[in-house]
Structure formats: structure tokens, C-alpha cells
C-alpha positions as CSV (number, residue, x, y, z in Angstrom):
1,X,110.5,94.2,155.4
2,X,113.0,93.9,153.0
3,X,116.6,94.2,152.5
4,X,119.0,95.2,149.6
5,X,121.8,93.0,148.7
6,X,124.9,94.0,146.1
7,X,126.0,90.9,144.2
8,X,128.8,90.6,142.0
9,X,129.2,88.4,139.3
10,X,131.5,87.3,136.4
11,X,130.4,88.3,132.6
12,X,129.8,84.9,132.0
13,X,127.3,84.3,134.8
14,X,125.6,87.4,134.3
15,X,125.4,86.5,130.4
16,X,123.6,83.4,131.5
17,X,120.8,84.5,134.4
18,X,120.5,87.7,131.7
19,X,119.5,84.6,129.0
20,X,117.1,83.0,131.5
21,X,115.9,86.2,132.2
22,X,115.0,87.3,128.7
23,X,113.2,83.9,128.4
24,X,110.4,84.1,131.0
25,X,110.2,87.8,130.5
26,X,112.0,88.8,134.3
27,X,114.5,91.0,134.8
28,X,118.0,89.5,136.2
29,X,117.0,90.8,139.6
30,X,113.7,89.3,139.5
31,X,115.1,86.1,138.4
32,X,117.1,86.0,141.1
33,X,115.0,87.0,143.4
34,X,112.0,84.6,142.7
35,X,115.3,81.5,142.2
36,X,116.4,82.6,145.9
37,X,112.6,82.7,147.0
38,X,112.1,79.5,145.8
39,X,115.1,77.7,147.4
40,X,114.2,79.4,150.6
41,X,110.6,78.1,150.7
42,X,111.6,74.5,149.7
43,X,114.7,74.9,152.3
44,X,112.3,76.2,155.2
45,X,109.5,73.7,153.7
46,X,107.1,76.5,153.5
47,X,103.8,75.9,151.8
48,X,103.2,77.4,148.1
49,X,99.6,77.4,148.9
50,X,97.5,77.1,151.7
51,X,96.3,73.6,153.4
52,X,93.0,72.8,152.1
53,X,90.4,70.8,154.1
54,X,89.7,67.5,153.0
55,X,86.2,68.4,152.3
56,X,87.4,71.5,150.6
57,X,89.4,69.3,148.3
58,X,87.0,66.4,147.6
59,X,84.1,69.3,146.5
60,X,86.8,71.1,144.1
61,X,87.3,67.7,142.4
62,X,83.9,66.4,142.2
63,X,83.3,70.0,140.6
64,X,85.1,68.4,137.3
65,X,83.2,64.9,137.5
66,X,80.2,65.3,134.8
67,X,77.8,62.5,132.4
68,X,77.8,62.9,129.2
69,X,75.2,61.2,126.8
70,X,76.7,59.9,123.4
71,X,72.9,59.9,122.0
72,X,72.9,55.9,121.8
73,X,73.1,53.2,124.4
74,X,76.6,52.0,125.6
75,X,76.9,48.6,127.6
76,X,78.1,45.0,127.2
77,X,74.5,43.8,126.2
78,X,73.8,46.3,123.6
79,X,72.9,44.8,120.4
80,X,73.5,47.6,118.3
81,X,77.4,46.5,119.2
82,X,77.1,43.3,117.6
83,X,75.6,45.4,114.5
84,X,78.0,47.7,114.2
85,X,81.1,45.3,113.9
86,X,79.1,43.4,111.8
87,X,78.4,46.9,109.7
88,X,82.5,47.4,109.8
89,X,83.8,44.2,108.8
90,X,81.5,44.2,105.6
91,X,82.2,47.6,104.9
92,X,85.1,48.1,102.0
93,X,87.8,50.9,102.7
């Protein structure tokens, strides 16, 4: 349900929600709209999105986690480290 509502406003306020409104690409009634939408939900403390299960949650993040392979060993007992600092403080820039 829904309800229509008749503001009125001074030039000057109208000049400025019409300048927000241009930047995001709204109109001044949408602007307001989605502004008084937002203040309600953050009054009310309703959710944006939907509770998601712990599970849920650890799954969507593990989906990023990844290996890569450089193509060369990395570790603190790699020789090829001690080569190439040696190989880049002889080298002349």
C-alpha cells in the first residue's frame, strides 16, 4: 500500500534536492523518496538485506580464497633469494 503526500518547499530547497537529484540520475520525488526510505529503515532498524547463516557466510567468503603459483619457489630457505639480491645489488641502474 501506498500513500501520496503534497510537500511544499522553498525555491531554494527545491533548487538543491533538484541538484542532488540530477547527480545520481533520480527524479526529486525519487530522491526523496528513497532519502525518507532510508531514514525510516535505519530509524525502525530494519535490515537492508536478509540475515545470512553463519555457514552461509563463511562458504561466500571462502569462495574468494584461491593459490596462486608465481612459477618459482617462495620461502625463507630458498636460495634463489640470496641470488637474486645478490643479482640486484651488482646490477647498475
Amino acid at each position: 500500500m501506498s500513500q501520496l503526500l503534497t510537500l511544499e518547499l522553498s525555491d531554494d530547497v527545491y533548487a538543491a534536492l533538484q541538484q542532488q537529484a540530477d547527480a545520481i540520475g533520480l527524479s526529486v520525488a525519487e530522491l526523496i523518496v528513497t532519502s525518507l526510505d532510508g531514514q525510516h529503515r535505519l530509524l525502525t532498524g530494519a535490515k537492508l538485506q536478509p540475515e545470512v547463516q553463519p555457514e552461509e557466510a563463511h562458504q561466500r567468503l571462502l569462495s574468494y580464497a584461491g593459490a596462486i603459483s608465481l612459477g618459482y619457489a617462495t620461502g625463507i630457505d630458498n636460495e634463489s633469494i640470496d641470488a637474486d639480491l645478490a643479482k640486484a645489488y651488482t646490477n647498475d641502474f
